[in-house]
C-alpha positions as YAML, in Angstrom:
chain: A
units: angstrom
residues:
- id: 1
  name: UNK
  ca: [-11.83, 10.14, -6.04]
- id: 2
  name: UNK
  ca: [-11.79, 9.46, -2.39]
- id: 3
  name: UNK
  ca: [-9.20, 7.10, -0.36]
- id: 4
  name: UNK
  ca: [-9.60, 5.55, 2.85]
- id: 5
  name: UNK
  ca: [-6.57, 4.01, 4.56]
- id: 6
  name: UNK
  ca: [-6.89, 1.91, 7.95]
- id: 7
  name: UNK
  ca: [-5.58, -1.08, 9.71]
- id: 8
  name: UNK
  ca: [-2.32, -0.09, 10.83]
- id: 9
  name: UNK
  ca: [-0.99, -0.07, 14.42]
- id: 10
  name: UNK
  ca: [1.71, -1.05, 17.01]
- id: 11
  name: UNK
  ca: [3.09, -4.65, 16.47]
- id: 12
  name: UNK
  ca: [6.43, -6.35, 17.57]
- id: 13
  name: UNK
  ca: [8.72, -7.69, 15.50]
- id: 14
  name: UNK
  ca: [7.63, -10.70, 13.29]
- id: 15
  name: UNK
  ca: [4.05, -9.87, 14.09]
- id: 16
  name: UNK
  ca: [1.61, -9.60, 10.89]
- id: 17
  name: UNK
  ca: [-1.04, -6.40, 9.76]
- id: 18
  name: UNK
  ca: [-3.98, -6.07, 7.25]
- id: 19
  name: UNK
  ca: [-3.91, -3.05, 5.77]
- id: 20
  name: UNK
  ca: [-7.40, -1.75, 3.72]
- id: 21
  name: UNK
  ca: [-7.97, 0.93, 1.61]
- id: 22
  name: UNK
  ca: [-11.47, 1.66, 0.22]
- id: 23
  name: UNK
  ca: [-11.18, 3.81, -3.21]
- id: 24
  name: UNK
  ca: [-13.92, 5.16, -4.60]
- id: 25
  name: UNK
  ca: [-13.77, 6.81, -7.96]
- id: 26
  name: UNK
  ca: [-13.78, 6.16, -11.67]
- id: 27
  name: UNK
  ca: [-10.37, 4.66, -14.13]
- id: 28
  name: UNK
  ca: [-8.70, 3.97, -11.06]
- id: 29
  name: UNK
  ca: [-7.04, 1.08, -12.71]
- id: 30
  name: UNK
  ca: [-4.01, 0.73, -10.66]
- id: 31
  name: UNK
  ca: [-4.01, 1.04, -6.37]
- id: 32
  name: UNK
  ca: [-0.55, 1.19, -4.98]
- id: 33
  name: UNK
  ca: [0.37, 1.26, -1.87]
- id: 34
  name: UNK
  ca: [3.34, 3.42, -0.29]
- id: 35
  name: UNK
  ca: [5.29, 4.33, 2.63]
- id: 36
  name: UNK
  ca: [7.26, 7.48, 4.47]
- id: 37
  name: UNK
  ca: [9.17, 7.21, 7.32]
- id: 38
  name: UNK
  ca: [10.11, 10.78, 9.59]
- id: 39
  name: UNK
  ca: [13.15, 11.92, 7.40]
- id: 40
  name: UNK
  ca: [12.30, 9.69, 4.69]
- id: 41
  name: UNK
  ca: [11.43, 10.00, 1.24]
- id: 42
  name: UNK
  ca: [8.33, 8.23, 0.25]
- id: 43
  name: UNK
  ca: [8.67, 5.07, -0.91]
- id: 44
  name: UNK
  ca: [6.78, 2.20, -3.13]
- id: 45
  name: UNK
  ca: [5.39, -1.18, -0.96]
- id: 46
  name: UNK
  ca: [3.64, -2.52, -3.74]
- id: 47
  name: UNK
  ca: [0.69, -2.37, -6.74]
- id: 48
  name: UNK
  ca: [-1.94, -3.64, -8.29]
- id: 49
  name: UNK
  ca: [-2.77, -3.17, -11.50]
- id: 50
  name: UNK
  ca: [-6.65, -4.83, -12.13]
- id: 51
  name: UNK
  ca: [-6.60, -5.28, -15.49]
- id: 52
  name: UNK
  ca: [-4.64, -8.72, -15.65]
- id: 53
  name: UNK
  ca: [-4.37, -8.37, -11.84]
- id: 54
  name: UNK
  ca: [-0.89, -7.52, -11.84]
- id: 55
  name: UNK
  ca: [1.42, -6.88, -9.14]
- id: 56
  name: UNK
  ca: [4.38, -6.30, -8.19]
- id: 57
  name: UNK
  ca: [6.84, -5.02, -5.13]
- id: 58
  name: UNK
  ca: [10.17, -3.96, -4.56]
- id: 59
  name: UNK
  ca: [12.94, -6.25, -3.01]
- id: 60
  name: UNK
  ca: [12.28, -5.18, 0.81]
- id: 61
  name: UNK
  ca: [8.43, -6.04, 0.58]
- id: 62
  name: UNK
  ca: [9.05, -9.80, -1.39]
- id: 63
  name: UNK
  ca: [7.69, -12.80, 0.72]
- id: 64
  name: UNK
  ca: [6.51, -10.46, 3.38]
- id: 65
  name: UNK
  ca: [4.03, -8.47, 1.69]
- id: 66
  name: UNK
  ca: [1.23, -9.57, -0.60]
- id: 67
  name: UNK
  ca: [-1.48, -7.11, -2.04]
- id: 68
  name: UNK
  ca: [-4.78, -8.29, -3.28]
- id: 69
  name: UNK
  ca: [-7.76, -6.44, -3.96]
- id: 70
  name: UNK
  ca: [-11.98, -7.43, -4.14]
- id: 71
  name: UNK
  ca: [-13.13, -4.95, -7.32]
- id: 72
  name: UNK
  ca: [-16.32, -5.46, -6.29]
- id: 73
  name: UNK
  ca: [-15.69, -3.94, -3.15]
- id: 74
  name: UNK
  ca: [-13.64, -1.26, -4.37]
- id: 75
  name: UNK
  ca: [-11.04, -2.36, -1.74]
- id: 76
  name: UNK
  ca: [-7.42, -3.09, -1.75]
- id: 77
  name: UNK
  ca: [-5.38, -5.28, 1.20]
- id: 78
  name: UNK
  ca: [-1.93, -5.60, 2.12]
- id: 79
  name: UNK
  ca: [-1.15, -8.18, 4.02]
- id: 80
  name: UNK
  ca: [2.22, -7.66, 5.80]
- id: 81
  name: UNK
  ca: [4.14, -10.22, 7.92]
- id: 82
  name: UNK
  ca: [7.38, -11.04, 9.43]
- id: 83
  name: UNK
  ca: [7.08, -7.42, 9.96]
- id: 84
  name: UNK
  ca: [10.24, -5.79, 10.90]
- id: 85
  name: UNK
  ca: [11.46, -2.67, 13.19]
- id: 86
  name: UNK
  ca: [12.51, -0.77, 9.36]
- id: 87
  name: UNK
  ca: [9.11, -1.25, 8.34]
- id: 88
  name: UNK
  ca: [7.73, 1.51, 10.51]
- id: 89
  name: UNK
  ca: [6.11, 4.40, 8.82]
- id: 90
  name: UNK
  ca: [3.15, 6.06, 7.61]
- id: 91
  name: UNK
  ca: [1.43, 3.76, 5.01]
- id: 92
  name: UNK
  ca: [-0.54, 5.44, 2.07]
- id: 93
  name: UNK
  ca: [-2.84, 4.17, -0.50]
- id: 94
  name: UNK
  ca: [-2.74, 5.46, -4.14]
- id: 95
  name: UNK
  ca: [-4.57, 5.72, -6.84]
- id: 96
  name: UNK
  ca: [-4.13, 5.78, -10.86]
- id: 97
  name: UNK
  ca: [-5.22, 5.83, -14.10]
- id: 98
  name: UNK
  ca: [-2.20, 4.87, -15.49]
- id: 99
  name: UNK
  ca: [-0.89, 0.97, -16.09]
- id: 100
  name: UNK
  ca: [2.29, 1.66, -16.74]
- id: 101
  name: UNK
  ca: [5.25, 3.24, -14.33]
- id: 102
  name: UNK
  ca: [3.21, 2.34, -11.16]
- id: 103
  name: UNK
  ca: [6.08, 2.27, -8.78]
- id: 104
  name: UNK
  ca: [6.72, 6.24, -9.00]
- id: 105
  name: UNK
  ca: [4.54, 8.04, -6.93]
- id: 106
  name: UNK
  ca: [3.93, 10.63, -9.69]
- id: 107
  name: UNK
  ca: [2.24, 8.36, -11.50]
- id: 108
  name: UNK
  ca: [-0.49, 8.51, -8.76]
- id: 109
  name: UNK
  ca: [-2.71, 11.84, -8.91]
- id: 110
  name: UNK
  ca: [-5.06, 10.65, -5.40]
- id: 111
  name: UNK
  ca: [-3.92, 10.05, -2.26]
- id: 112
  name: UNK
  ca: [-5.31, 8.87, 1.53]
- id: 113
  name: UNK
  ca: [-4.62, 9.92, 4.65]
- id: 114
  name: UNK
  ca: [-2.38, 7.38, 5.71]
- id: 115
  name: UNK
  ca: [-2.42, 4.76, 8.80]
- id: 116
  name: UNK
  ca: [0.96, 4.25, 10.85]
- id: 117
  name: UNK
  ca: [2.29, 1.31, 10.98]
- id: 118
  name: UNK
  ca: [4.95, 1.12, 14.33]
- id: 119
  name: UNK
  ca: [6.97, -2.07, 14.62]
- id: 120
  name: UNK
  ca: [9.33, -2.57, 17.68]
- id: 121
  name: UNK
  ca: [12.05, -4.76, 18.38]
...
């Protein structure tokens, strides 16, 4: 299984980013995205299960974010706007077989790299 994460960058305040991740591999059935910032424990942005295309995110990340995903690609977005200073970290894209649990980043096995996303007042 093989991740690639890009698209982040330095943005100010209420600006917008596409993130992309390109995942390769076989029963990936759910792609998640999640975030660290320095001193931080890792966090969950959002998923997306594709069987039913479900998704979901947590509170921070409603009406801001919105993943999507082209299976045929084998690529996941996540569009982020209104972006805000607290938003700032390291964004990663996971991977699982799983359907169930998906906002606990043990339930993800693969991992990218990571793209930073820096957002300044």
């Amino acid at each position: 299984v093989q991740l690639q994460a890009s698209g982040g960058g330095s943005v100010q305040a209420g600006d917008s980013l596409r993130l992309s991740c390109v995942a390769n591999g076989r029963s990936l059935r759910t792609i998640g995205w999640f975030r660290q910032a320095p001193g931080k424990e890792r966090e969950f942005v959002a998923f997306l299960r594709w069987r039913g295309y479900i998704t979901d995110y947590p509170d921070s990340a409603k009406g801001r974010f919105t993943i999507s995903g082209d299976n045929a690609k084998s690529t996941v977005y996540l569009q982020m706007n209104s972006l805000r200073p607290e938003d700032t970290a390291l964004y990663y894209c996971a991977a699982s077989p799983r359907e169930l649990g998906l906002t606990a980043t043990t339930s993800y096995p693969y991992w990218g790299q990571g793209t930073q996303v820096t957002v300044s007042s």
